[in-house]
PLY file of the C-alpha trace (Angstrom):
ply
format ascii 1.0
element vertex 130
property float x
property float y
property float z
element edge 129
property int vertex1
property int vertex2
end_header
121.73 270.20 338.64
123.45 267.20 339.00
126.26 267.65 336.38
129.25 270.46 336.83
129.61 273.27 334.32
132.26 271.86 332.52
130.42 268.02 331.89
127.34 270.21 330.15
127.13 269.26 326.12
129.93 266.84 326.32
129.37 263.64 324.92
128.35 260.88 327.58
129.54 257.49 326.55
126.59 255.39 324.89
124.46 258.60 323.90
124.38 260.52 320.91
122.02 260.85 317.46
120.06 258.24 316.38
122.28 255.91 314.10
125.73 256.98 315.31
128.04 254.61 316.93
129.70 255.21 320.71
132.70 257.38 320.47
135.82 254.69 319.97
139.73 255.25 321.19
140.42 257.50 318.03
144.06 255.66 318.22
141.93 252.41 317.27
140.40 253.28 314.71
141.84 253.58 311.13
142.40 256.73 308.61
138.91 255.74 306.78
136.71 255.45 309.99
138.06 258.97 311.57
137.27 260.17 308.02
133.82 259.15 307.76
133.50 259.91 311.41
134.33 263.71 310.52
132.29 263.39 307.99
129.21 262.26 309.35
130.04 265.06 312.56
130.40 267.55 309.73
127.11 266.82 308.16
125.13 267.35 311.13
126.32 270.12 312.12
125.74 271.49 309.18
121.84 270.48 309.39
121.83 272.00 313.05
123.25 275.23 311.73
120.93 275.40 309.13
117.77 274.76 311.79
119.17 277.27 314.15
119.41 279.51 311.31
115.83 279.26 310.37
114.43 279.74 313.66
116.53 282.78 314.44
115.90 284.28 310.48
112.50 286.45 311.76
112.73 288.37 308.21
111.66 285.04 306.22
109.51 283.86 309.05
107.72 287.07 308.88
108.07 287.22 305.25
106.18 283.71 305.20
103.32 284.55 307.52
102.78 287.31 305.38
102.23 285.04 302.45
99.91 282.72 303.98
97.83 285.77 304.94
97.94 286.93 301.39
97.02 283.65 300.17
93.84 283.62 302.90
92.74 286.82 302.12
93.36 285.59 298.17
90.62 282.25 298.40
88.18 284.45 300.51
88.12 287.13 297.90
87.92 284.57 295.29
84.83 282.58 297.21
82.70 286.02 298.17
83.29 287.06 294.22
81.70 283.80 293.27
78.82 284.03 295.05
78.32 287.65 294.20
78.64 286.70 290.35
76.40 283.73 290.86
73.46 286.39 293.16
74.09 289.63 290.67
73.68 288.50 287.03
69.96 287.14 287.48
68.95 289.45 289.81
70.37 292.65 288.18
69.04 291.46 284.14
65.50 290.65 286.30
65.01 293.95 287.43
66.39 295.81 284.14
64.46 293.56 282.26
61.34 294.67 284.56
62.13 298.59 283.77
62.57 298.32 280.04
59.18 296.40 280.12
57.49 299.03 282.09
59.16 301.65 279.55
57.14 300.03 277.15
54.00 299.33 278.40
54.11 303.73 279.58
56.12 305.73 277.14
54.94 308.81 277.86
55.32 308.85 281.70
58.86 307.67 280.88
59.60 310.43 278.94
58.40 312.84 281.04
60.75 311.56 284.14
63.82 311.53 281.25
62.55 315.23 280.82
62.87 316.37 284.26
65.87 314.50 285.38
67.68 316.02 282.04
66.31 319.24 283.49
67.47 319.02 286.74
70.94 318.02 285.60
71.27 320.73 283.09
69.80 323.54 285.65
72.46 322.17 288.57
75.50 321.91 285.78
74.31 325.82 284.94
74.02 326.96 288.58
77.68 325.85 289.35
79.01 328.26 286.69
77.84 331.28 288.46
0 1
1 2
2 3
3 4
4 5
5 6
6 7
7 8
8 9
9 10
10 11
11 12
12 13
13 14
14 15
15 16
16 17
17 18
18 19
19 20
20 21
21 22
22 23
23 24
24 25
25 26
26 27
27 28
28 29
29 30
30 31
31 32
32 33
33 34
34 35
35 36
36 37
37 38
38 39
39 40
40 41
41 42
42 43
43 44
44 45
45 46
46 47
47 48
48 49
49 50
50 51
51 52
52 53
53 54
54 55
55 56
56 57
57 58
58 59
59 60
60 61
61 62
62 63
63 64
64 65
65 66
66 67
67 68
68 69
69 70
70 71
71 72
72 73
73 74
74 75
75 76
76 77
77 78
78 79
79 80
80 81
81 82
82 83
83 84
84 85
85 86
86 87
87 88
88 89
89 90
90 91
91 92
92 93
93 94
94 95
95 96
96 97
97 98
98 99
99 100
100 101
101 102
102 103
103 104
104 105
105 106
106 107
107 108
108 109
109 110
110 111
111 112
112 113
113 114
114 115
115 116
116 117
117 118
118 119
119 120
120 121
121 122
122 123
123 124
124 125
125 126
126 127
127 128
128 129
């Protein structure tokens, strides 16, 4: 380190922020100038605050990761339901479609599988009383 403890963060003469002028003998300058100097020094240290604030505020930064998730998860739910709704509603009115036709066409084996599946619930429903 070239500079001593005591030069670190001051001011060296011709460097500063972007825009600002060189500090000038405050005993030269007039009432308005030291004004808008203050000011200006005012100002920017209020946006510096506010920066540091925002890194060192983990709460909101969490708070905002948490949201982008949310909003992730939020479109990928919303693309895999699409394609599911555009896959299911052919598919699933195809194949009931295909049953009810086979219904038809063989009534009486159709009834008979009704029969026994009514049978089979109703004998299960009266073994669990006992």
């Amino acid at each position: 380190m070239d500079q001593d403890q005591s030069q670190v963060g001051s001011p060296v003469e011709g460097e500063g922020h972007a825009g600002a002028t060189p500090p000038a003998d405050p005993s030269q300058q007039s009432p308005e100038e030291l004004r808008q100097g203050i000011a200006q020094t005012r100002e920017e240290l209020g946006d510096t605050v506010e920066a540091l604030s925002a890194k060192t505020d983990f709460k909101a930064q969490a708070q905002a990761r948490v949201d982008e998730a949310k909003e992730r998860v939020s479109e990928r739910k919303d693309e895999i339901l699409g394609k599911a709704r555009q896959a299911t509603p052919q598919s699933a009115s195809q194949g009931a479609s295909q049953v009810a036709g086979k219904a038809r066409q063989n009534p009486v084996p159709t009834a008979a599988i009704g029969a026994f599946v009514a049978g089979f619930v109703l004998g299960r429903l009266t073994s669990r009383g006992d």
